[in-house]
N, C-alpha and C positions, 0 to 999 in steps of 0.2 A: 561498650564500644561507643567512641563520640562520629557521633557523625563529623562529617570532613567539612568546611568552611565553603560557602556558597563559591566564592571568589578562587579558593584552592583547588576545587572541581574544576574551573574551568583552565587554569593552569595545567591540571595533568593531566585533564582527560583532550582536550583540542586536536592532539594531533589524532586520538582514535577516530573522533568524531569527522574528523576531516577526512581523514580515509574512508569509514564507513559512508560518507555522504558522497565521495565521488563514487566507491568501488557502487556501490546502490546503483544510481542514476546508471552511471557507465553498464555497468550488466543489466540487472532485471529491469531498468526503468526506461534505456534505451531501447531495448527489443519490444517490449509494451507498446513503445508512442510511433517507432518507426517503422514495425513491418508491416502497416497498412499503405505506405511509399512502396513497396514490392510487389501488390496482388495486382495493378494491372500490367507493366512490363512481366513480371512471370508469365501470367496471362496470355499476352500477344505472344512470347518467345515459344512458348510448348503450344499454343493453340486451347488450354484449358478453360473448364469453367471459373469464373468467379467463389466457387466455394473450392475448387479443388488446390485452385495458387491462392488458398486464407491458411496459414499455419496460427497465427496468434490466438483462436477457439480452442483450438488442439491441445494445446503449448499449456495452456491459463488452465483446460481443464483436468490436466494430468498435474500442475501444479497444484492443483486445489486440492484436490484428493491427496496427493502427499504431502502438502502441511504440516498436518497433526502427525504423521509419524517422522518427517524428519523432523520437529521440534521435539523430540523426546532423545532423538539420537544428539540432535545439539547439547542439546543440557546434559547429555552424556560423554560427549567425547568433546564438548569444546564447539564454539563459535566457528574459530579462525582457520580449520581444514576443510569445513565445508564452506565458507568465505571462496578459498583459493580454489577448491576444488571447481567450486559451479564457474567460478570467472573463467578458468582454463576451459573448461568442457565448452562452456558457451563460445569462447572463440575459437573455440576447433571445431563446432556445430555452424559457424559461420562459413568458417573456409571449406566443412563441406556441403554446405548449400550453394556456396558460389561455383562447386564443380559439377554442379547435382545434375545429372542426363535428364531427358523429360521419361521421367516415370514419375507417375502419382506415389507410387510404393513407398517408394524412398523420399521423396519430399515429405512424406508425412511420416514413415517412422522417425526422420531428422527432427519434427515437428514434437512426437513424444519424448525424444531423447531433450531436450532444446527444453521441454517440462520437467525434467527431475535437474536438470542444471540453474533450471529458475528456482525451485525450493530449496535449493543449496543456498546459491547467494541471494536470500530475499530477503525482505526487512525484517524476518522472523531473526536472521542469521544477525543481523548485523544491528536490530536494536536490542539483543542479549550483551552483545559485546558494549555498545554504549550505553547499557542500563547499570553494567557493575563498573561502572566508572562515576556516575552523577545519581546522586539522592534529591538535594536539596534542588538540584535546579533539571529533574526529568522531564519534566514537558518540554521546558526551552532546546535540552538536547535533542531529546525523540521529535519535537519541528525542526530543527535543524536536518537532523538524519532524513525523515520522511520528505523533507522539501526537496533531496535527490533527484527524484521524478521527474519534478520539474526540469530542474536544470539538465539531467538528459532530453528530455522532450524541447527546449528550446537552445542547448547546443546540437544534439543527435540529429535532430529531424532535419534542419538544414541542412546539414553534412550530409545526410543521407541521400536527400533530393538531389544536390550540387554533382554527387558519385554517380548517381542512376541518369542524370540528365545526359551530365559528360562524356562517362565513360561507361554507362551500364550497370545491368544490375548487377553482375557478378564482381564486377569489381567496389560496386559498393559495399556488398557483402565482404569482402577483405577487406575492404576501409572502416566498417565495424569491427572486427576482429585487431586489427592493427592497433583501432583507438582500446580496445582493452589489454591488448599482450605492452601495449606503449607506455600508457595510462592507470586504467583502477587497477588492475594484473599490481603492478610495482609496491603502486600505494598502498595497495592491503598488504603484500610481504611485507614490507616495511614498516609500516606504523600499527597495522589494525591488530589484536590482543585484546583479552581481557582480563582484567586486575585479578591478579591473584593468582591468574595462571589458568588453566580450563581444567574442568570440574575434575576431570580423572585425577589430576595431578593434586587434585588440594585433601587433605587430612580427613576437613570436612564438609555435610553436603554447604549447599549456600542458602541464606535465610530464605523461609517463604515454606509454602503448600504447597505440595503434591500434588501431580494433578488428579488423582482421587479425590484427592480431601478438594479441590476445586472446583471440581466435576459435583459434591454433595452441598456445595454454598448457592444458596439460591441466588445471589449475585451475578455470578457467571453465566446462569440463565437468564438474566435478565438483561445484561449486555447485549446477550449472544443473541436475544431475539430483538434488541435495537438495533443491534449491527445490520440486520438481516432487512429488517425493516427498510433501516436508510438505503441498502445497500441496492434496492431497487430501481428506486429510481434514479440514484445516481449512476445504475447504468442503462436506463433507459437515454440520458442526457451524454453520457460518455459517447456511447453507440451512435446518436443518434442525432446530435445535437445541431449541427449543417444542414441537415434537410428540414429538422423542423420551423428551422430558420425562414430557409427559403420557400415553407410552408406558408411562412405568418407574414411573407409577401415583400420581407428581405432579396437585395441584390445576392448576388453569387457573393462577390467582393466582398459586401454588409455582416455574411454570414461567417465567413473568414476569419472576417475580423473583429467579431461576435467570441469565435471559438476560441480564438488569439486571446481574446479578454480573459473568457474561460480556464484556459490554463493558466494565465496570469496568478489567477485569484486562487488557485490551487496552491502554489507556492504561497503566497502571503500570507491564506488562511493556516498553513501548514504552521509557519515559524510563528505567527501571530499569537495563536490558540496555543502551542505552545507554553510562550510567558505567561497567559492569560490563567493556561490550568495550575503554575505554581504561584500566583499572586492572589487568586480571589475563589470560589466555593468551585471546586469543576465539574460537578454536577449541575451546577447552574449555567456555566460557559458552555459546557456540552448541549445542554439542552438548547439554552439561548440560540446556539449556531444550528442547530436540527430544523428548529419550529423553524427560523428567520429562511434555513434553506424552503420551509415547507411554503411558506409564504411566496417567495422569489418565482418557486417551480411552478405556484396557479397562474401567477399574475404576470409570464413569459408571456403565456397564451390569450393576455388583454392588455399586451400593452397599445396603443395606439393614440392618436391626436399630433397634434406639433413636434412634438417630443419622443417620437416615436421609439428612437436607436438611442437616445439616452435613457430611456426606461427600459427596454430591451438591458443594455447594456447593465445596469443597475440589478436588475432583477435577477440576471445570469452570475455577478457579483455574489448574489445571495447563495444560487445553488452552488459555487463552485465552494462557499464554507464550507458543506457538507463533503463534499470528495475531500476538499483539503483535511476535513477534521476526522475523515472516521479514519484512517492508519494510524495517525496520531495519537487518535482516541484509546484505539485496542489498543497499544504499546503503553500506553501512558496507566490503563486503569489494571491492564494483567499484572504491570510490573506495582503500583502502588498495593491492589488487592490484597496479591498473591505472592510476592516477593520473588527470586532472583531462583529458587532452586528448579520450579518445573517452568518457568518463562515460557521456553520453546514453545515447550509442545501447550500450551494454554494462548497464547499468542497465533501459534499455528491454529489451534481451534477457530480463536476468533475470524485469521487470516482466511480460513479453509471457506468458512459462512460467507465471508465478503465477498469474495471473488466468485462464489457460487451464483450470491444473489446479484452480482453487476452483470453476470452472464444472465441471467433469468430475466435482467430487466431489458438487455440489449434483444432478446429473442420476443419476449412481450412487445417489447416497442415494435417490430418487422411486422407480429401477428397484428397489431391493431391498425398498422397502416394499411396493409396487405386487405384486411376487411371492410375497413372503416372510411378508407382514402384519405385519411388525415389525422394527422397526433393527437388535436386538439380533446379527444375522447378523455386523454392520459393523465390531462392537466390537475381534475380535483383528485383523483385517485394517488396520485404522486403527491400532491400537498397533505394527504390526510396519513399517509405514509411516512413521511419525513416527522409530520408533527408526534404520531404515534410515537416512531423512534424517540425525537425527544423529551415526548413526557418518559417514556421509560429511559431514558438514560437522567433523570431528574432524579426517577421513583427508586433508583437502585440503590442508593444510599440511605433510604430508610428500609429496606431489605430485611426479611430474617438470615439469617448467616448462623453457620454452624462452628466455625474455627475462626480464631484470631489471626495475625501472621505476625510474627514473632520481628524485633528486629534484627536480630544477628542468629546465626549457631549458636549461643552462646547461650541466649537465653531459652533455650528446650529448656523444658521439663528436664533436670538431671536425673544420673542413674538411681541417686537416694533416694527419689521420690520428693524432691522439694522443687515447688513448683518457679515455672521462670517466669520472666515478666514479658508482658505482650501490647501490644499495639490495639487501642481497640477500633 
């Protein structure tokens, strides 16, 4: 089997890619970035705690834990039903939060339900669908795809303050729901697929490893515990990142728009590293953007002199590579590794660790402020963190490994016993 021409991918794969990058952003990436706009109008409306109007902990950690088992049901029944599936739930999880009486009960079982509609449509979902579309040019696709985030985060979150200022939160919550039954809803019916059809339907399985046989390659361990690594302190910074601003003696405004840079550099590190990982060694670019984040995360906490918020600024630059590169990373290295047939649920693995560890670092960050009266504790423990990550995301390519990954079906081992040709 020829692989398909760098230039011919992107001809027929753009419109998947397009829909997966809006339906992304528009579903799981929107709920992410905007329902912290909600906890204090919830708040004053029922009279609750600040923890009791927080769903996004809830949400993130019922999604985390199911990861790994709906990425095995994907690679099973196909992408594109659990695509539509989570989009629909999730806007009818909107509409009934916007009607939701003050009981804590039911705000929060909403809040679990709102986590099994997220690991339907989440990047596990939708970079399976744009991985059996593009070989030669995967990273450039998977930054594309994972830059969704962003652009929900800097179209949603507007919209969503603009809703709740004007006209409340409940009708913001149908103004999310709308921009998906309007919007991603459409766009994934209509374009998003993946080639060849979804796995049930195909003759045979699709190239790649098991995730057994994935589970026994010391690789995947080694990822799995850079992911984890990086993934702390990038949510200690996610979490956290505004007040330690205005810790380090930042205006309110300064810090704003600090965080605004922040996300910025999320998306550009996203698409960036992308082209980067199919041009040059991407064990090297991974690493390179790890250490450079681990560097960025000490030196937040010195910047100062004349130049005080252009170093600030700079240095925040640095960690946001790392948010931007670890989705990127796990979609990029499951799908090259380990090939297209257990994706899912190996991708959900990697996905399950990450969102584990951005939780563990946002709850570290509270614990050491809470103690400490200040982040600045956070600063080398975070860099040495980020750097560990990136030497092991360097060291994973000289790895022991147990299995090849073949490039097509085609080339198994046949039934005669003669053997097929493998990728090493």
């Amino acid at each position: 089997m020829q692989d398909q021409h760098p230039k011919s991918e992107w001809r027929a794969g753009w419109p998947i890619l397009f829909a997966s990058m809006i339906g992304y952003g528009n579903g799981f990436g929107l709920f992410l970035l905007s329902s912290s706009a909600f906890i204090g109008p919830v708040r004053t409306t029922f009279g609750w705690t600040t923890g009791q109007a927080t769903i996004a902990p809830i949400s993130s950690l019922i999604m985390a834990v199911l990861f790994p088992f709906a990425g095995r049901l994907i690679d099973k029944w196909g992408a594109r039903p659990f695509a539509i599936g989570g989009l629909a739930g999730l806007a009818l999880c909107y509409l009934a939060l916007a009607a939701c009486p003050p009981d804590n009960t039911v705000y929060r079982i909403l809040a679990v339900i709102i986590g099994f509609c997220m690991a339907a449509c989440s990047p596990v979902t939708f970079a399976r669908g744009v991985g059996s579309w593009f070989q030669a040019n995967k990273g450039a696709a998977l930054g594309f795809l994972i830059s969704g985030l962003s652009i929900g985060g800097f179209v949603g979150i507007p919209f969503a303050s603009y809703l709740i200022a004007h006209y409340g939160w409940r009708i913001a919550y149908v103004g999310l729901a709308a921009s998906i039954l309007v919007i991603g809803l459409p766009l994934v019916l209509a374009l998003f697929r993946e080639k060849g059809g979804a796995p049930m339907a195909s003759a045979a399985p699709a190239a790649g490893s098991t995730l057994g046989e994935a589970l026994r390659d010391a690789r995947f361990w080694v990822l799995l515990v850079s992911f984890i690594f990086a993934a702390v302190p990038i949510g200690v910074f996610s979490g956290h990142l505004v007040p330690i601003l205005v810790g380090r003696g930042f205006t309110s405004a300064q810090s704003v728009a600090l965080a605004a840079t922040f996300a910025a550099s999320i998306g550009v590190a996203r698409l960036g590293i992308g082209f980067l990982l199919d041009r040059f060694r991407d064990n090297v670019v991974a690493a390179a953007c790890l250490i450079s984040a681990g560097a960025g995360a000490l030196l937040v906490f010195h910047a100062g002199g004349a130049h005080v918020y252009a170093e600030a600024q700079a240095m925040i630059l640095l960690v946001g590579l790392a948010y931007g590169a670890e989705g990127d990373l796990a979609a990029y290295f499951a799908l090259k590794l380990f090939g297209l047939r257990a994706f899912s649920a190996i991708m959900g693995c990697f996905s399950a660790c990450i969102a584990i560890g951005t939780a563990a670092g946002g709850f570290v960050g509270s614990m050491v402020v809470d103690r400490a009266g200040a982040y600045d504790p956070l600063g080398p423990y975070m860099a040495v963190s980020l750097t560990i990550s990136g030497l092991l995301m360097f060291a994973h390519r000289f790895g022991p490994r147990s299995l090849r990954v073949p490039l097509s079906p085609a080339h198994h081992p046949s039934r005669n016993g003669q053997p097929g040709t493998q990728v090493p």
